[in-house]
mmCIF file as Biopython writes it, N, C-alpha, C and O atoms, coordinates in Angstrom:
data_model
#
loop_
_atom_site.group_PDB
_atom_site.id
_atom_site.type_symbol
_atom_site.label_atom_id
_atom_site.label_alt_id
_atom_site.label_comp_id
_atom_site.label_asym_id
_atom_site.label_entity_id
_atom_site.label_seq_id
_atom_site.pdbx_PDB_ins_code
_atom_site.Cartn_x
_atom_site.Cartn_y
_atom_site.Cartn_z
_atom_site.occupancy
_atom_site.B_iso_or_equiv
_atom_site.auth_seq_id
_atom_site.auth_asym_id
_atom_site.pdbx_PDB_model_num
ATOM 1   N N  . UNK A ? 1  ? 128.498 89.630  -32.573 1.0 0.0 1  A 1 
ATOM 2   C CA . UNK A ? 1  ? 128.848 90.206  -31.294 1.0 0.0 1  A 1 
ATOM 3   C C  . UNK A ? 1  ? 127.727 90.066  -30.264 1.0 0.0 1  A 1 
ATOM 4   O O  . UNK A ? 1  ? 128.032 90.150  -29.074 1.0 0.0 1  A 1 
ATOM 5   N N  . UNK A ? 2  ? 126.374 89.846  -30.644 1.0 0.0 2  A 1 
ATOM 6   C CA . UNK A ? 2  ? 125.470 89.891  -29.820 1.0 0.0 2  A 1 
ATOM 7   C C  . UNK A ? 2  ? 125.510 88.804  -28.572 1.0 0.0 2  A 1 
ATOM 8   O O  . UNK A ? 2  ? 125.285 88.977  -27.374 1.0 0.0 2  A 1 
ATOM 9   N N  . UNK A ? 3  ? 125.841 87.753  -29.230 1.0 0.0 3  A 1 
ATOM 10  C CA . UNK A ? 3  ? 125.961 86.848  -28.306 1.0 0.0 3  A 1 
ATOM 11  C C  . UNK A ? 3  ? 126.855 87.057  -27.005 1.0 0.0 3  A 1 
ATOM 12  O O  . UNK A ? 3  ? 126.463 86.991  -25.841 1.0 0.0 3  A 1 
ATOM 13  N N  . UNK A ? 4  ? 128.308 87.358  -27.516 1.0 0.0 4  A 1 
ATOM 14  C CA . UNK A ? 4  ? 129.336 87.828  -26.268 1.0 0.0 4  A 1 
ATOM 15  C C  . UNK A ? 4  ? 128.361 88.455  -25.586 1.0 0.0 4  A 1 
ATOM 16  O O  . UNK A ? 4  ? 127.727 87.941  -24.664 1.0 0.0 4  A 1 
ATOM 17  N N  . UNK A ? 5  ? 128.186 89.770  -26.087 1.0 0.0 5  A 1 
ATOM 18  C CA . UNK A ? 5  ? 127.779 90.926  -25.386 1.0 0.0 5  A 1 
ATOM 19  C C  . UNK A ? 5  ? 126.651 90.681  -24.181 1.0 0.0 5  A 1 
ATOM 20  O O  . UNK A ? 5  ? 126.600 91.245  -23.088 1.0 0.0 5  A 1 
ATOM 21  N N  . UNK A ? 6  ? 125.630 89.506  -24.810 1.0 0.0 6  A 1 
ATOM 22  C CA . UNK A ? 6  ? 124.610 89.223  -24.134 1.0 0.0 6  A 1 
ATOM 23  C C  . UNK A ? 6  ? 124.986 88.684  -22.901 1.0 0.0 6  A 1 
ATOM 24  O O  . UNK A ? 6  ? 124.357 88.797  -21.849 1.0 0.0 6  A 1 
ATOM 25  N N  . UNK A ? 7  ? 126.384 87.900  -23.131 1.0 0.0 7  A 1 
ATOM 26  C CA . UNK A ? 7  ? 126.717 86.851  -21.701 1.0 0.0 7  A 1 
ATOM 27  C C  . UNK A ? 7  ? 127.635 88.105  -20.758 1.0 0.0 7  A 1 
ATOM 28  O O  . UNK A ? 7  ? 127.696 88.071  -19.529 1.0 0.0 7  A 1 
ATOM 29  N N  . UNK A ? 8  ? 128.173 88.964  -21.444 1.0 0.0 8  A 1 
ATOM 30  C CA . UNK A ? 8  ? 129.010 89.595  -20.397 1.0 0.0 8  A 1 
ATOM 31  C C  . UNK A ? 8  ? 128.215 90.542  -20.216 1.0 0.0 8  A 1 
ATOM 32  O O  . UNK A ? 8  ? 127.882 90.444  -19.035 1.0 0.0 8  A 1 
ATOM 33  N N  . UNK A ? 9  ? 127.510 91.734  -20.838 1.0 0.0 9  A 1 
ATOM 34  C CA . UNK A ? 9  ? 126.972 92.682  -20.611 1.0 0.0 9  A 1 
ATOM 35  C C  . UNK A ? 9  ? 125.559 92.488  -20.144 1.0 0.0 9  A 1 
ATOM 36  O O  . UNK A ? 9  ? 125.091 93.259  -19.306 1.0 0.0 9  A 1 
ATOM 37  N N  . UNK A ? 10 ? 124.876 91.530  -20.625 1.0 0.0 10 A 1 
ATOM 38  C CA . UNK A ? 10 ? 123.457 90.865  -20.074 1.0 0.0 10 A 1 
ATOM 39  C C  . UNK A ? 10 ? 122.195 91.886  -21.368 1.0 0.0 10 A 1 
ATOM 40  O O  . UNK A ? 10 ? 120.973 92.004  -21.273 1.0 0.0 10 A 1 
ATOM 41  N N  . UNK A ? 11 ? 123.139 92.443  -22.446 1.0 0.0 11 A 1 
ATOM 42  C CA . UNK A ? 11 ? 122.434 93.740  -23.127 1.0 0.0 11 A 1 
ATOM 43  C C  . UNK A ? 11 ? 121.998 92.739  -25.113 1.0 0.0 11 A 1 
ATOM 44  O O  . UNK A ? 11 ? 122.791 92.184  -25.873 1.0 0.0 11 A 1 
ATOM 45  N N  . UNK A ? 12 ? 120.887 92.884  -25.210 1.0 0.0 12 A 1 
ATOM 46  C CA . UNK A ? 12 ? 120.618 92.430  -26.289 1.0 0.0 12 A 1 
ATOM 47  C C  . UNK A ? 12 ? 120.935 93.358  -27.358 1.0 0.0 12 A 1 
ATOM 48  O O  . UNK A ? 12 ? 120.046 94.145  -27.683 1.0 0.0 12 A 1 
ATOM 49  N N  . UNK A ? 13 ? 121.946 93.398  -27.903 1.0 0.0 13 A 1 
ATOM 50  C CA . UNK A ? 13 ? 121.942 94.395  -29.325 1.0 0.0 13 A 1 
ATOM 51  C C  . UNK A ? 13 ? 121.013 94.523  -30.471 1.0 0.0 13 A 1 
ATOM 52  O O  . UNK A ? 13 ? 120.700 95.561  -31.055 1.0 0.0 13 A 1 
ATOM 53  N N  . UNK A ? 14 ? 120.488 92.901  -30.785 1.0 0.0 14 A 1 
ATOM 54  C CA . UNK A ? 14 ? 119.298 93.071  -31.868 1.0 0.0 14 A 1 
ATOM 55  C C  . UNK A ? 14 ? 118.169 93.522  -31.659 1.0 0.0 14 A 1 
ATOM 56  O O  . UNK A ? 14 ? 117.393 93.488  -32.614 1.0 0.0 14 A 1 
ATOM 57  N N  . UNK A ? 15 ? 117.697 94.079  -30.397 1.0 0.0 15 A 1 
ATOM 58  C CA . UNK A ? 15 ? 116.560 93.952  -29.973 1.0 0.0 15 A 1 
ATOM 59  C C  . UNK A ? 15 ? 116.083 95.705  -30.345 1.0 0.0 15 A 1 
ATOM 60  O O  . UNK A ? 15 ? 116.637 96.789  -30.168 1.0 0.0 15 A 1 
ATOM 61  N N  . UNK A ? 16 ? 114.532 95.184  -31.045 1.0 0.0 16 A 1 
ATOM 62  C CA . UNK A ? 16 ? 113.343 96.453  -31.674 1.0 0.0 16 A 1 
ATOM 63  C C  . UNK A ? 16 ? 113.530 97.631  -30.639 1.0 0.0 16 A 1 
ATOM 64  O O  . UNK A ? 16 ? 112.560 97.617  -29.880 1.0 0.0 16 A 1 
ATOM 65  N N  . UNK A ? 17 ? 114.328 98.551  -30.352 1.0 0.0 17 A 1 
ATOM 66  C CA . UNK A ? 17 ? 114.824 99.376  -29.273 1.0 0.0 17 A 1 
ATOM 67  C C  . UNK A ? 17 ? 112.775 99.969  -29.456 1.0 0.0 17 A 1 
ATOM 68  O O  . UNK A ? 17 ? 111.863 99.487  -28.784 1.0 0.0 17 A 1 
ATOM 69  N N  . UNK A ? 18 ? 112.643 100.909 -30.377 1.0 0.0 18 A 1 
ATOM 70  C CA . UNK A ? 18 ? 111.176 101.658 -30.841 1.0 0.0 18 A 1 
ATOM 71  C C  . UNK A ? 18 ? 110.181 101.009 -29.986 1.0 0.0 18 A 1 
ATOM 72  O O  . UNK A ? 18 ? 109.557 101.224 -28.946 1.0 0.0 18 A 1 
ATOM 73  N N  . UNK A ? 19 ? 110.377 99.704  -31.313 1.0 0.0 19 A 1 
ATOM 74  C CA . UNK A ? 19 ? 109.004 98.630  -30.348 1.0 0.0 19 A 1 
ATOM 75  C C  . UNK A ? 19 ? 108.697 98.200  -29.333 1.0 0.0 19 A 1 
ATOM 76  O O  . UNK A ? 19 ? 107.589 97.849  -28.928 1.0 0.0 19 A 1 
ATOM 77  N N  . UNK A ? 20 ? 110.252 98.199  -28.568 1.0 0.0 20 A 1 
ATOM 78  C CA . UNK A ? 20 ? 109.946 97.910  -27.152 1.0 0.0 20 A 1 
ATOM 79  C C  . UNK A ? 20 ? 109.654 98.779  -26.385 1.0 0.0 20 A 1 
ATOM 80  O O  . UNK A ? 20 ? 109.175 98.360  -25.331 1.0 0.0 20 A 1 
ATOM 81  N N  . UNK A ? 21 ? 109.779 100.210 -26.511 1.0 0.0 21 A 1 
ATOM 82  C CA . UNK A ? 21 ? 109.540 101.373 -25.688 1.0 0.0 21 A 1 
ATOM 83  C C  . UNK A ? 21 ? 107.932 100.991 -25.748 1.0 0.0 21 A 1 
ATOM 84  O O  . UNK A ? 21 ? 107.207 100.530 -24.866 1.0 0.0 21 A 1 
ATOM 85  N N  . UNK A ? 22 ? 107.610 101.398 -27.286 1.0 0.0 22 A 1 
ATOM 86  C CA . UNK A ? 22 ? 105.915 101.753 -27.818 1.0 0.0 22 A 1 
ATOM 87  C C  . UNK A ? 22 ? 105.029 100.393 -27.052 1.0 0.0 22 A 1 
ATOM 88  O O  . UNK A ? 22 ? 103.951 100.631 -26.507 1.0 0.0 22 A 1 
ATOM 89  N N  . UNK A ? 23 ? 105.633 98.886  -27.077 1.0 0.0 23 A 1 
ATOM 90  C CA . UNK A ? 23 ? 105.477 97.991  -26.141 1.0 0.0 23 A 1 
ATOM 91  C C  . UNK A ? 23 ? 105.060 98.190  -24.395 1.0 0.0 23 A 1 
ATOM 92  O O  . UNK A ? 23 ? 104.130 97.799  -23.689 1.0 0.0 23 A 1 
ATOM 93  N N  . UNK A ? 24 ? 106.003 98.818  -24.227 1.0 0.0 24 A 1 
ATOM 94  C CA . UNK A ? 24 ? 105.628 99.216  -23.216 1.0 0.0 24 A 1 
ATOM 95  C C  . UNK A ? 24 ? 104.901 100.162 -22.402 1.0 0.0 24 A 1 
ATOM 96  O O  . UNK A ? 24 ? 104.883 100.480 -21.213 1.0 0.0 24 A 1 
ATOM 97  N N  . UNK A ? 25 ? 104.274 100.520 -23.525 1.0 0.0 25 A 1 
ATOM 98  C CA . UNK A ? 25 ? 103.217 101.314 -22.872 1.0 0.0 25 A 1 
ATOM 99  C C  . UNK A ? 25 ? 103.438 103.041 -23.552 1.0 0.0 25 A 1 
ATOM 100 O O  . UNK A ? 25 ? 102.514 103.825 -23.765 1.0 0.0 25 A 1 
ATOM 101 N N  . UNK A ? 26 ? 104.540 103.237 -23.730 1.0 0.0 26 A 1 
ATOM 102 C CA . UNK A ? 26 ? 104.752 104.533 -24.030 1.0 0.0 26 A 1 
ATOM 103 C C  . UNK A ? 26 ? 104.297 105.088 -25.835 1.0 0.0 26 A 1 
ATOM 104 O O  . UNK A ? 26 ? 104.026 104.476 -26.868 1.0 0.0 26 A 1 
ATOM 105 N N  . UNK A ? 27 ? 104.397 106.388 -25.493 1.0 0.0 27 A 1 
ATOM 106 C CA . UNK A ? 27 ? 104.038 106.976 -26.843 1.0 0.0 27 A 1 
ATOM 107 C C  . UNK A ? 27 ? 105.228 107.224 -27.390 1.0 0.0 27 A 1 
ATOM 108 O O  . UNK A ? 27 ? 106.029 107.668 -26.567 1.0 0.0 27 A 1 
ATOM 109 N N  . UNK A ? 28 ? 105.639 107.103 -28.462 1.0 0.0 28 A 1 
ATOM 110 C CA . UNK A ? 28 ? 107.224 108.315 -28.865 1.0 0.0 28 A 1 
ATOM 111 C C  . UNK A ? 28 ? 106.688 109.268 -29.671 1.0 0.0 28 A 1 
ATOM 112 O O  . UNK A ? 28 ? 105.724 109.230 -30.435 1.0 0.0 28 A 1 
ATOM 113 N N  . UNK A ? 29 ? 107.799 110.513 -29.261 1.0 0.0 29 A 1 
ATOM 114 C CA . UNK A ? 29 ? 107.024 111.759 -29.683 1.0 0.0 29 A 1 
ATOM 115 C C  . UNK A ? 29 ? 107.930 112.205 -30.632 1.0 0.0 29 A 1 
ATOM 116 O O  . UNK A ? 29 ? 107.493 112.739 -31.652 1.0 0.0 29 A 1 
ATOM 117 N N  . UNK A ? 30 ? 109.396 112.042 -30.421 1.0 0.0 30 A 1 
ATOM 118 C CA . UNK A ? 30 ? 110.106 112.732 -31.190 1.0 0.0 30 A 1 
ATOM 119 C C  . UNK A ? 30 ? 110.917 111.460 -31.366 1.0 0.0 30 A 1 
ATOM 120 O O  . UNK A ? 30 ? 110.850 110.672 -30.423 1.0 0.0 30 A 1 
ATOM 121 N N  . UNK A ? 31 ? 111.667 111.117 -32.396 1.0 0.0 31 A 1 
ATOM 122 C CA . UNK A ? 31 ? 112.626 109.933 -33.015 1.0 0.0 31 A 1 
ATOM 123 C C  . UNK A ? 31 ? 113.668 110.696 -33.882 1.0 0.0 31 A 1 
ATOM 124 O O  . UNK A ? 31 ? 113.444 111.757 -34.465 1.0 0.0 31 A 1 
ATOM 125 N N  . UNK A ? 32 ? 114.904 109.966 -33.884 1.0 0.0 32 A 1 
ATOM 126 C CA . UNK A ? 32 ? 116.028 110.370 -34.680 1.0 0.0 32 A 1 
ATOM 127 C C  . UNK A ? 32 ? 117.014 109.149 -34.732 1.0 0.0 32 A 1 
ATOM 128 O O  . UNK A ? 32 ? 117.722 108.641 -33.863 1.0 0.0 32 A 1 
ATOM 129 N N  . UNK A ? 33 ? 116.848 108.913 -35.810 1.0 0.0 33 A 1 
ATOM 130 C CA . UNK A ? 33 ? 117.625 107.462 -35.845 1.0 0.0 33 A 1 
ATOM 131 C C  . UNK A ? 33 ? 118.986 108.401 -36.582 1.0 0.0 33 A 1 
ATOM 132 O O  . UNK A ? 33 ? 118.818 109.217 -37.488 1.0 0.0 33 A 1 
ATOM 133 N N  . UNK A ? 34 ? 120.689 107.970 -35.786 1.0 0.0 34 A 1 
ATOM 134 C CA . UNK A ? 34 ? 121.901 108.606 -36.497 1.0 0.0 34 A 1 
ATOM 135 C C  . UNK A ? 34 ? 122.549 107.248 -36.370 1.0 0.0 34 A 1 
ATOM 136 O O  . UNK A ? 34 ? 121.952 106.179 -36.245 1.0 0.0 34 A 1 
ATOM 137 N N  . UNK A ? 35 ? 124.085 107.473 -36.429 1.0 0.0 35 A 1 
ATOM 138 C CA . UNK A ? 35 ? 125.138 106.875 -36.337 1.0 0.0 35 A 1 
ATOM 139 C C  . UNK A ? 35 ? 126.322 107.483 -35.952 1.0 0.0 35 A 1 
ATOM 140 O O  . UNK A ? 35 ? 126.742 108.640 -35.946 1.0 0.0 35 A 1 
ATOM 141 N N  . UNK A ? 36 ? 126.681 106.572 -35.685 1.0 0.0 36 A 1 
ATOM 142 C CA . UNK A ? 36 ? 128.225 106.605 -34.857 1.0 0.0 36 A 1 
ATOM 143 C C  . UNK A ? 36 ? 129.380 106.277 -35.684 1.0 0.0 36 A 1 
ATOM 144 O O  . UNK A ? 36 ? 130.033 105.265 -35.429 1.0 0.0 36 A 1 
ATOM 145 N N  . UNK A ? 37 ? 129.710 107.106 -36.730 1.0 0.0 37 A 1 
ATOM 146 C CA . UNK A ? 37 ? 130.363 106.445 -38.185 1.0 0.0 37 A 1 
ATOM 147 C C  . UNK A ? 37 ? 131.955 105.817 -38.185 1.0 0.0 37 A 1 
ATOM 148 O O  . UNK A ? 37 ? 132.568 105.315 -39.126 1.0 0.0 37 A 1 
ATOM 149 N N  . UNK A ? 38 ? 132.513 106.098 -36.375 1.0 0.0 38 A 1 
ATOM 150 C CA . UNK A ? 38 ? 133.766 105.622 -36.344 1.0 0.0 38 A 1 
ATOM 151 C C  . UNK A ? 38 ? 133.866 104.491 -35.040 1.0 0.0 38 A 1 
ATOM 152 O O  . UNK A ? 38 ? 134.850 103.973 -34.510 1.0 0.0 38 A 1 
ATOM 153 N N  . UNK A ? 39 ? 132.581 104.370 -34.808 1.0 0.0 39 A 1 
ATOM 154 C CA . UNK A ? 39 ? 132.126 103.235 -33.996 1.0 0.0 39 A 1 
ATOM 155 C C  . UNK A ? 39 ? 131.845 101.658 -34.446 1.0 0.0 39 A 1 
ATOM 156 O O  . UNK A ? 39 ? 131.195 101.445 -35.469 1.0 0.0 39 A 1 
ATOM 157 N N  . UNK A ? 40 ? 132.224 100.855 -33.855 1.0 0.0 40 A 1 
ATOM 158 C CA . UNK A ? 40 ? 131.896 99.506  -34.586 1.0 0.0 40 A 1 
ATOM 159 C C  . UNK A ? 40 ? 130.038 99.301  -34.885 1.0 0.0 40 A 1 
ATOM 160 O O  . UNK A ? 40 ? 129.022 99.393  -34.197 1.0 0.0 40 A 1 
ATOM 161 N N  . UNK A ? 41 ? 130.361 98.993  -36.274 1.0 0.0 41 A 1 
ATOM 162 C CA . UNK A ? 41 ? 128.818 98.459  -36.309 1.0 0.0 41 A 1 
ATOM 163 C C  . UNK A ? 41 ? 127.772 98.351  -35.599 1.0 0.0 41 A 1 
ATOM 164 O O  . UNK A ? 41 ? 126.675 98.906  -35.538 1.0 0.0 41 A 1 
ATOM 165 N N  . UNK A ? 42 ? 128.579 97.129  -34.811 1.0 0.0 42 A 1 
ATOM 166 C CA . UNK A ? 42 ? 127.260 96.974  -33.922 1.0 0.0 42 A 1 
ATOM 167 C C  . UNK A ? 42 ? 126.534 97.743  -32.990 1.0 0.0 42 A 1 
ATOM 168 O O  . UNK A ? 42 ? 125.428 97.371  -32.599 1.0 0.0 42 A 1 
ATOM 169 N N  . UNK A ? 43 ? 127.017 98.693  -32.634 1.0 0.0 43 A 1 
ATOM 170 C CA . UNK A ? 43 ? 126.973 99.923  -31.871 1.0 0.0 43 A 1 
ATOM 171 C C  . UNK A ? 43 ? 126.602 101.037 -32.853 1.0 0.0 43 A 1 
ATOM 172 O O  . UNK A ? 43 ? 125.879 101.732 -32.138 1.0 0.0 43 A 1 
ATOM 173 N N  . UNK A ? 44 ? 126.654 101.743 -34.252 1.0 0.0 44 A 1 
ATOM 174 C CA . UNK A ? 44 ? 125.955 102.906 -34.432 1.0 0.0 44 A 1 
ATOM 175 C C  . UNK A ? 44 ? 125.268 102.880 -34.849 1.0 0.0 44 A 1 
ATOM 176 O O  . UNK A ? 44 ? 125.475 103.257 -36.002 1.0 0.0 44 A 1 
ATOM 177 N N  . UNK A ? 45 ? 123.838 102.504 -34.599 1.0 0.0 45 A 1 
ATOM 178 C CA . UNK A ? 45 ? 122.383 102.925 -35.091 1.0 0.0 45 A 1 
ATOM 179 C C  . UNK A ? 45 ? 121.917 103.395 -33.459 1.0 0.0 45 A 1 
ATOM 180 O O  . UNK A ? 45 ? 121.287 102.641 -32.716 1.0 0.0 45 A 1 
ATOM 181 N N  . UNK A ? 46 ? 122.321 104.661 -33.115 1.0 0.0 46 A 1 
ATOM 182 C CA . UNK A ? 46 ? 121.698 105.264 -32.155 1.0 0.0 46 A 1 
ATOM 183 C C  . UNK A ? 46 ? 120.156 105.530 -32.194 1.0 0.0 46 A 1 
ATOM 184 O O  . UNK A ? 46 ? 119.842 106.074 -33.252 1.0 0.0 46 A 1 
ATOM 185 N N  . UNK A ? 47 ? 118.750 105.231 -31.069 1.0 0.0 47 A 1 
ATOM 186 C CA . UNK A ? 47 ? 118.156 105.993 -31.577 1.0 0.0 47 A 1 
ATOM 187 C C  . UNK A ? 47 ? 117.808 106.725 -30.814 1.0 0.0 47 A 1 
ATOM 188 O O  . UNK A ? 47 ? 117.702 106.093 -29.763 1.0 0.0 47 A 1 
ATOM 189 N N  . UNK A ? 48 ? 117.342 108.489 -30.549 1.0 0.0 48 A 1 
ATOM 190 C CA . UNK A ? 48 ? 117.715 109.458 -29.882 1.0 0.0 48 A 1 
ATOM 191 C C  . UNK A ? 48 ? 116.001 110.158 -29.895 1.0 0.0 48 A 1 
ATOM 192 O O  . UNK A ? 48 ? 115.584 110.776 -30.874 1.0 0.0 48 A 1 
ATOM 193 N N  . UNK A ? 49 ? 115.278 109.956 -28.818 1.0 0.0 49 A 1 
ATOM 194 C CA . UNK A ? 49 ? 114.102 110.837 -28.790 1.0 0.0 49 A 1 
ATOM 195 C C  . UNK A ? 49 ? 113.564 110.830 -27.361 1.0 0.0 49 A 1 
ATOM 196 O O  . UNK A ? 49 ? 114.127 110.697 -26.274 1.0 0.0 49 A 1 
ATOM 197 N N  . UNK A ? 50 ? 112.283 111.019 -27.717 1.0 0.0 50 A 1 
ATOM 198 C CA . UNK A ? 50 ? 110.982 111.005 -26.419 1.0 0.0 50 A 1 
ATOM 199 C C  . UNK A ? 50 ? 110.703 110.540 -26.497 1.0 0.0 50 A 1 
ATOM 200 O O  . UNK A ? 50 ? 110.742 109.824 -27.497 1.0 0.0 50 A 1 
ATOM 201 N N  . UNK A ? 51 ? 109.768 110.313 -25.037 1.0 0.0 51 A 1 
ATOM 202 C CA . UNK A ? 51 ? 108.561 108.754 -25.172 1.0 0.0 51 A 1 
ATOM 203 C C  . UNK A ? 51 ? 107.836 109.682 -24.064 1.0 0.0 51 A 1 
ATOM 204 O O  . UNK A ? 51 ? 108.452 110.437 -23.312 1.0 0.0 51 A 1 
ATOM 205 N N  . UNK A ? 52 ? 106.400 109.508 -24.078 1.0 0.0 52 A 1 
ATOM 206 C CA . UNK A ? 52 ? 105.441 109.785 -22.670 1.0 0.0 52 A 1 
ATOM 207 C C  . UNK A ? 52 ? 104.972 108.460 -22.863 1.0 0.0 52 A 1 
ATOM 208 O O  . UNK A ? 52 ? 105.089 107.695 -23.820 1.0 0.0 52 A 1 
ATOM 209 N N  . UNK A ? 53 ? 104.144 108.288 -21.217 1.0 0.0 53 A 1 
ATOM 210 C CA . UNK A ? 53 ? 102.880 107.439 -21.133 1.0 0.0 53 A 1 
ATOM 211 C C  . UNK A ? 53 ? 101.733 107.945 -21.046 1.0 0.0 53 A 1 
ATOM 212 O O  . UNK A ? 53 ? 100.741 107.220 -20.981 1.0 0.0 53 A 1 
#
């Protein structure tokens, strides 16, 4: 799906969501990785926290 998604939505699904925050400069403070258990795959690995700089 990534591919579609990438050409219509312009949104990378595989991409290190964490690493790219912490990449960018930020700290994460709080993390919660869940799911979306009646959601398609590719879509439930939510991950749900803070970040400062």
């Amino acid at each position: 799906m990534n591919p579609i998604n990438n050409l219509i939505a312009r949104c990378d699904c595989n991409r290190p969501t964490v690493a790219s925050i912490r990449g960018a400069g930020f700290t994460v403070k709080e993390l919660d990785h869940g799911e979306f258990p009646k959601a398609p795959k590719w879509v439930r690995p939510p991950v749900v926290g803070t970040a400062q700089v």
